[in-house]
KOLTORKE-455361 format. One record per residue (C-alpha): x, y, z; residue in one letter. Coordinates in Angstrom, 1 decimal. Layout:
N
[node [X,Y,Z],'A'],
...
This chain:
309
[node [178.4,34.0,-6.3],'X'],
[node [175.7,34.6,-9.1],'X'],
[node [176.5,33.8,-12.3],'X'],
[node [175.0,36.3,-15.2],'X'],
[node [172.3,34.2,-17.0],'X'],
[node [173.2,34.0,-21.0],'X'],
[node [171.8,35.7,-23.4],'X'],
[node [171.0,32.7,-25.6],'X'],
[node [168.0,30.6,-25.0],'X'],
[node [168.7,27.5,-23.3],'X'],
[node [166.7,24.5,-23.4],'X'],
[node [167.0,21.9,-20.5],'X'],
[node [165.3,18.4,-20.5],'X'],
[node [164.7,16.8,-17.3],'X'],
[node [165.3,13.1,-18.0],'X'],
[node [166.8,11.3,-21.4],'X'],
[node [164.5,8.9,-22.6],'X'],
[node [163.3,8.6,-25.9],'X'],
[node [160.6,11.3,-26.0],'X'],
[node [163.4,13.6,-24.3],'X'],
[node [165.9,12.6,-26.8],'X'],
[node [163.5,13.2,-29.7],'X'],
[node [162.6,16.4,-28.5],'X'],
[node [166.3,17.5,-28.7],'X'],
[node [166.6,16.3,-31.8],'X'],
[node [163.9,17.9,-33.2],'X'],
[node [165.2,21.3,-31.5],'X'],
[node [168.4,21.2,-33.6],'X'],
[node [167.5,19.5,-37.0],'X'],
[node [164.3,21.5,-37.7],'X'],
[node [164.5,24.8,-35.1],'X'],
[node [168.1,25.3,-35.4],'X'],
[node [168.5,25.2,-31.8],'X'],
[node [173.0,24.7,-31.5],'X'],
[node [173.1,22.0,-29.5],'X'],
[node [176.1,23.6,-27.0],'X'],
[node [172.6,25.2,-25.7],'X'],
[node [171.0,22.4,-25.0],'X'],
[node [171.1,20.0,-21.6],'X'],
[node [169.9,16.5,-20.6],'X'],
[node [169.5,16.0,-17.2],'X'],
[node [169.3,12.2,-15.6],'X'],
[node [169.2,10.3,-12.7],'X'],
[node [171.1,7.8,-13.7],'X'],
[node [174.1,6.6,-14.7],'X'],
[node [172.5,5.7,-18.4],'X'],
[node [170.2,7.2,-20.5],'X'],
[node [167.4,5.6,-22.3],'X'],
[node [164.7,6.4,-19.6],'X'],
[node [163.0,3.0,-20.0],'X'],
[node [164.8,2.1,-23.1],'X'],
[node [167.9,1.5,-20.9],'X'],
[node [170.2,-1.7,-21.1],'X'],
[node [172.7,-3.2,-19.3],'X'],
[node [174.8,-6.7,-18.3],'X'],
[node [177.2,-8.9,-19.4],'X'],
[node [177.6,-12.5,-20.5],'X'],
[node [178.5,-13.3,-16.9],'X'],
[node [175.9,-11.6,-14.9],'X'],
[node [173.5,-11.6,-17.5],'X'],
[node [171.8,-9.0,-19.6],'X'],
[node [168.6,-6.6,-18.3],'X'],
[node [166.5,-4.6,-20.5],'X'],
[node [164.0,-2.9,-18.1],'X'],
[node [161.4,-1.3,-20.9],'X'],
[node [160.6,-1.8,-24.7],'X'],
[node [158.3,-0.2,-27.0],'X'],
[node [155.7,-2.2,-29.3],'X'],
[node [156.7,-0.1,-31.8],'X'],
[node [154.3,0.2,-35.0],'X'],
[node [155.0,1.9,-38.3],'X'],
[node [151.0,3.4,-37.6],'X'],
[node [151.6,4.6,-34.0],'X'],
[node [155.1,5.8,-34.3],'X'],
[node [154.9,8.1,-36.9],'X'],
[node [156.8,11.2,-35.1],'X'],
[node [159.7,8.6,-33.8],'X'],
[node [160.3,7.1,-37.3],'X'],
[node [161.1,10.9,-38.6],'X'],
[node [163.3,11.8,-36.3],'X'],
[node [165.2,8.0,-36.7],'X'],
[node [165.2,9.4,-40.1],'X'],
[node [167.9,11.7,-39.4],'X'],
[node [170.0,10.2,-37.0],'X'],
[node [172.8,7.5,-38.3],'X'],
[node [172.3,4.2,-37.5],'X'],
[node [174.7,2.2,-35.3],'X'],
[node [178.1,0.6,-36.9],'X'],
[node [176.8,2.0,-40.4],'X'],
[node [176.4,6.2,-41.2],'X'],
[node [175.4,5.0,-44.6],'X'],
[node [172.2,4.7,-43.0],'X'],
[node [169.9,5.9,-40.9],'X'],
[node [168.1,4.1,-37.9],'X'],
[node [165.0,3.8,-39.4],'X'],
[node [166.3,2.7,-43.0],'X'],
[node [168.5,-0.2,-40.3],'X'],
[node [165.1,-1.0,-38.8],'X'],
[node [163.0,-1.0,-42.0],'X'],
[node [165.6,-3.5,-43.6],'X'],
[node [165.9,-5.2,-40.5],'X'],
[node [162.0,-5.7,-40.8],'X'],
[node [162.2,-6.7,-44.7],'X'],
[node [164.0,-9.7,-43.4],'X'],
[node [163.1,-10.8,-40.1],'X'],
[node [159.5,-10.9,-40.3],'X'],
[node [157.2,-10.9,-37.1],'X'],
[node [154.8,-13.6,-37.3],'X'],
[node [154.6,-15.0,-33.6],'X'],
[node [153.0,-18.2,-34.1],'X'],
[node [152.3,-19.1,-30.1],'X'],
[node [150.9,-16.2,-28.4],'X'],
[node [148.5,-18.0,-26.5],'X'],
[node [149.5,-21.8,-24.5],'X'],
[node [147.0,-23.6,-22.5],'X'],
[node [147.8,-24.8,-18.8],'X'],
[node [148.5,-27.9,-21.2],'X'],
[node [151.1,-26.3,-22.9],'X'],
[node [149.0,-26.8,-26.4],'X'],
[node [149.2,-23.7,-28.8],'X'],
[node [145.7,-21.8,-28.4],'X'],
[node [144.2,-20.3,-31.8],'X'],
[node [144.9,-16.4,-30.7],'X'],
[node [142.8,-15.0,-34.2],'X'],
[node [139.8,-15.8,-32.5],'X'],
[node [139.3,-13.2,-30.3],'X'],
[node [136.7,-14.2,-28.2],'X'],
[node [134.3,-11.3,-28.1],'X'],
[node [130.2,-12.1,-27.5],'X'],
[node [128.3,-9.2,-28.4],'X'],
[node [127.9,-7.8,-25.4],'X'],
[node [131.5,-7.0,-25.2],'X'],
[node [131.6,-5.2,-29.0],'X'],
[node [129.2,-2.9,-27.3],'X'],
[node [131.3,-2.7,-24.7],'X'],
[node [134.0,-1.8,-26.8],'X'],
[node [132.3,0.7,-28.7],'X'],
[node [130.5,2.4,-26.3],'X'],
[node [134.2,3.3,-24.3],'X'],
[node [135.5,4.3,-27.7],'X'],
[node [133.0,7.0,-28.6],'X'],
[node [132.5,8.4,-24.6],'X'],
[node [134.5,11.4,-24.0],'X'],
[node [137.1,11.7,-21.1],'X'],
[node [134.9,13.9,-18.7],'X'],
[node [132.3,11.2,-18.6],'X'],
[node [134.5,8.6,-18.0],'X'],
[node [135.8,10.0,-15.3],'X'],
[node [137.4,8.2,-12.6],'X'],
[node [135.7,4.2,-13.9],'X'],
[node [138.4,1.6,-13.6],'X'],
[node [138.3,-1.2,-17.0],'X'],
[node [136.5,-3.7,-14.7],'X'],
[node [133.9,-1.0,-14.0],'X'],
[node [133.4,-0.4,-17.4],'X'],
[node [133.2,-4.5,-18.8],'X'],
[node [131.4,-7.3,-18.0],'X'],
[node [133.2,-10.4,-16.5],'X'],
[node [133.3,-12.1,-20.4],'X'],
[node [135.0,-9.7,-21.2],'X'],
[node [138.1,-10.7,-19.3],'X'],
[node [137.9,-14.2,-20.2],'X'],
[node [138.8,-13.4,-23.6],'X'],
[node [141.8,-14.3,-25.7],'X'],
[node [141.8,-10.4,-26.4],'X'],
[node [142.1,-9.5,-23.5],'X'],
[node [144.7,-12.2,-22.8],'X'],
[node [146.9,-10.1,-25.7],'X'],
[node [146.0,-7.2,-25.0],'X'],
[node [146.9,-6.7,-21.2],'X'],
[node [149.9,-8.6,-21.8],'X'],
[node [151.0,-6.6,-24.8],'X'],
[node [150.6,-3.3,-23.4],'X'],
[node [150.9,-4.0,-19.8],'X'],
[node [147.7,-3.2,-18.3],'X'],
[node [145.3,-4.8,-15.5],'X'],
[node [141.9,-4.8,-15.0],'X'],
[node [141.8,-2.3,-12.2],'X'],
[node [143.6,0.3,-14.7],'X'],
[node [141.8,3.1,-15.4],'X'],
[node [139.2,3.2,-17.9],'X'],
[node [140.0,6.5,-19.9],'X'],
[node [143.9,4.9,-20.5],'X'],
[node [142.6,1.9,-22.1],'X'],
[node [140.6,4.3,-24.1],'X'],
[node [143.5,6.1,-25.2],'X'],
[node [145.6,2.6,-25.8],'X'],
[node [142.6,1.6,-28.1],'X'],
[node [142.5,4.5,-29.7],'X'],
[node [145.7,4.9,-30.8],'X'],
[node [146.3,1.2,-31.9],'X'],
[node [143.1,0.2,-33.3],'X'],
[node [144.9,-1.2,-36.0],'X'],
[node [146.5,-3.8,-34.1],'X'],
[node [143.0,-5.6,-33.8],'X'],
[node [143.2,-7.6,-37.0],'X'],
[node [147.3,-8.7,-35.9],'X'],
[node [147.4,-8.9,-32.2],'X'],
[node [147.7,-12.3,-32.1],'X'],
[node [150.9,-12.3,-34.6],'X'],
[node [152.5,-9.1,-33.3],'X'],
[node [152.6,-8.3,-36.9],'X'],
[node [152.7,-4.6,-37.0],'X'],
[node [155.6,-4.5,-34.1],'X'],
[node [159.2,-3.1,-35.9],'X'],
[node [161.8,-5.2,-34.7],'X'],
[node [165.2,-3.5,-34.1],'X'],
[node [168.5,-5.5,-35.1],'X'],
[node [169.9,-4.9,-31.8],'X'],
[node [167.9,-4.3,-28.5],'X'],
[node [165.8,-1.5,-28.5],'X'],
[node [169.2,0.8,-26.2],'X'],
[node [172.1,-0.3,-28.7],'X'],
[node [169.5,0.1,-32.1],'X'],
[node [168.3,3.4,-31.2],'X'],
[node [168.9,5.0,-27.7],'X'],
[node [172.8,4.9,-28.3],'X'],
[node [172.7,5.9,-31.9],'X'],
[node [170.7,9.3,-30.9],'X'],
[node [172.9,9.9,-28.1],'X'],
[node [176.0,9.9,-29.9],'X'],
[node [174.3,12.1,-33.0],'X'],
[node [173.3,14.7,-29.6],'X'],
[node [177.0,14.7,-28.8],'X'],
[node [178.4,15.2,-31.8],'X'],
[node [176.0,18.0,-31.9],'X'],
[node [177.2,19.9,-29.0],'X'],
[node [174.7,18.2,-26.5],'X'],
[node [175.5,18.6,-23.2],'X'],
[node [174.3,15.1,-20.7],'X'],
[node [174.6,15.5,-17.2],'X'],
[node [174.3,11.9,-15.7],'X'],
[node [173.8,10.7,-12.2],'X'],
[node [171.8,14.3,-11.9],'X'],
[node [168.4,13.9,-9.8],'X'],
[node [166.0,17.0,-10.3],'X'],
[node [163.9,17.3,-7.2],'X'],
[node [161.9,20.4,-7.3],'X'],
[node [161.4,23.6,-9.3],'X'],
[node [160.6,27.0,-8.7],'X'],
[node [157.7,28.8,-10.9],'X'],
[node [157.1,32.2,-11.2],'X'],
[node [153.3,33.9,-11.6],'X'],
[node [153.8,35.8,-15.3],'X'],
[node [151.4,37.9,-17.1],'X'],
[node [148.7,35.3,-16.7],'X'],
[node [151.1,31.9,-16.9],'X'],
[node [153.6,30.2,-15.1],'X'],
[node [156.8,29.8,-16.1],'X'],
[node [159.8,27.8,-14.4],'X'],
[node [162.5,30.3,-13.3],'X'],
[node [164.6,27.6,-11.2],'X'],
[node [165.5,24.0,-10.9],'X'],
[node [166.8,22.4,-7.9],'X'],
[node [168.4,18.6,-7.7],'X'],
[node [171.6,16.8,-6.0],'X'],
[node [174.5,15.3,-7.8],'X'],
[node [177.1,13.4,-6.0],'X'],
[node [175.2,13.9,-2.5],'X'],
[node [175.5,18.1,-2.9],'X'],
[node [172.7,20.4,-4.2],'X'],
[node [172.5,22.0,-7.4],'X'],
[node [170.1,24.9,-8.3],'X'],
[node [169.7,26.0,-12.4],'X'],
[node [168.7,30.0,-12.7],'X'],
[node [166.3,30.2,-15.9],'X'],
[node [166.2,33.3,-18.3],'X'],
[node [162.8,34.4,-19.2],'X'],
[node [163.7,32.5,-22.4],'X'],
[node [164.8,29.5,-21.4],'X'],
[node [162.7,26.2,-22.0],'X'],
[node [162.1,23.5,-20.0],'X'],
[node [160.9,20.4,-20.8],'X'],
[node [159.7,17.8,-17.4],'X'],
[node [159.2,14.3,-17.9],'X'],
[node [157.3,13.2,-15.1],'X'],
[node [157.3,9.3,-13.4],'X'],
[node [158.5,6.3,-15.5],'X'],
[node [157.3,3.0,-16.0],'X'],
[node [160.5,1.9,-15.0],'X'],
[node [161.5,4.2,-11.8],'X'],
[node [161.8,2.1,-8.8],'X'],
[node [162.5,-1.3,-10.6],'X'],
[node [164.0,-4.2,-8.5],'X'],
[node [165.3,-7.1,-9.4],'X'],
[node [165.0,-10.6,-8.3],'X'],
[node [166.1,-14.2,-9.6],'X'],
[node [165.5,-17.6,-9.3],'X'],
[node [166.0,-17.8,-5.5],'X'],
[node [164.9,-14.6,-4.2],'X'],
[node [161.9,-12.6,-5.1],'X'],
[node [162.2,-9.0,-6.4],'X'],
[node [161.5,-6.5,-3.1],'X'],
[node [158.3,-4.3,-3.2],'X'],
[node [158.9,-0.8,-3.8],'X'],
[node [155.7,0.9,-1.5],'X'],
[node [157.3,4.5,-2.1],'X'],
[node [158.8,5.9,-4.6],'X'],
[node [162.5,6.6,-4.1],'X'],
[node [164.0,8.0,-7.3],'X'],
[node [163.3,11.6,-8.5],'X'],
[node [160.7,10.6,-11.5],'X'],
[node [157.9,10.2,-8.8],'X'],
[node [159.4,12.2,-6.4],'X'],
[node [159.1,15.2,-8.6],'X'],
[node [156.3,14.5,-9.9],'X'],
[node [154.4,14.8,-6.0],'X'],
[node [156.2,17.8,-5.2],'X'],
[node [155.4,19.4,-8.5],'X'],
């Protein structure tokens, strides 16, 4: 049987991590959405997307992703943790809890580099020869399409990756030197300011908590008090787009919960928000005695719907 589609727009976010989250935040606080209209979708049995955490003092304690989060960078995040009460104190919000937090705790790291000697390295020096600020400069002021498909090793010269820069830098934001050349572009770009303080971490905001109970949890239970509707353990898997005076809209989503098929009719107003892959999807973990296995396919839906799409 067909169920009549409401005459309400509904909004329905495919994953719940942060961007999700904020998104559904935003929907309510500063578009009025009611948040009984509004649905979070996720594969597992948590959400966070990669700001997940879980454990116990017996097993131990696992925090898959974290954010280097900056007050520069952030901007958009620190709003919407503007509004949303921080955890074991409404008095507050999460971003007051994390700017106090910061007032305090200062992040000066003071041994980001250590020799095969284990002797603290002097990170401030960067390292650079002039061939690699011209490097640098040239991949900042190339657009995109000329770019193209270079990987970072294409684009440097060997110095380049024997740098204490890029020592902090590929270990701060997680990339490798086959990585494409246009993403460290954008990295750059949007954290230039971290030049001066990479090698002190000084412009990361700590939270008091892991990054899950600080602000993840927080936002969730301000989304539920709000009417928000989270469907866990729900795996989208494909969706079904209609050709529409020029566009493309999504008209239905299909996925499996508990082992059975589900399929989501959308109204012409309905919105739809995808968040495609993860940096954490297909994570596996090892330990002191076994090594972690290697994941060749992908296996949950962030990939998967990501091909078929």
């Amino acid at each position: 049987m067909t169920m009549p589609l409401p005459s309400s727009p509904r909004a329905f976010f495919v994953g719940s991590g942060i961007a999700a989250m904020s998104a559904a935040v935003l929907l309510i606080r500063d578009a009025g959405w009611r948040g009984r209209d509004i649905r979070i979708l996720e594969e597992l049995p948590v959400v966070g997307g990669a700001l997940d955490g879980s454990g116990d003092a017996i097993g131990g304690f696992l925090t898959r992703g974290g954010r280097m989060w900056t007050e520069e960078a952030y901007v958009c995040l620190w709003d919407v943790l503007a509004s949303v009460p921080a955890a074991g104190d409404r008095s507050r919000s999460v971003k007051d809890a994390v700017w106090a937090f910061n007032a305090e705790v200062l992040t000066d790291a003071g041994a980001r580099l250590i020799d095969g000697e284990h002797r603290i390295l002097d990170a401030s020096a960067l390292g650079f020869d002039l061939h690699d600020r011209l490097d640098l400069v040239r991949l900042l002021v190339t657009p995109e399409r000329l770019l193209g498909t270079r990987r970072i090793d294409d684009w440097f010269a060997p110095h380049f990756f024997e740098t204490n820069f890029w020592a902090l830098w590929r270990t701060t934001f997680a990339f490798q030197n086959w990585h494409s050349a246009v993403e460290l572009r954008r990295y750059m770009l949007r954290f230039l300011q971290e030049f001066p303080r990479i090698h002190t971490l000084g412009g990361v905001r700590r939270t008091p908590l892991n990054q899950y109970d600080s602000v993840v949890r927080p936002m969730q239970e301000w989304l539920a008090q709000h009417g928000v509707v989270f469907e866990l353990a729900s795996r989208v898997l494909d969706a079904d787009f209609a050709e529409e005076g020029g566009g493309r809209r999504i008209e239905r989503l299909h996925g499996e919960r508990a082992g059975r098929p589900f399929a989501i009719d959308l109204a012409r107003d309905d919105k739809v928000f995808l968040t495609l892959g993860s940096m954490t999807a297909d994570a596996s973990r090892g330990g002191h005695d076994r090594a972690a296995t290697l994941v060749r396919e992908p296996l949950e839906g962030a990939w998967t719907l990501w091909k078929r799409l």
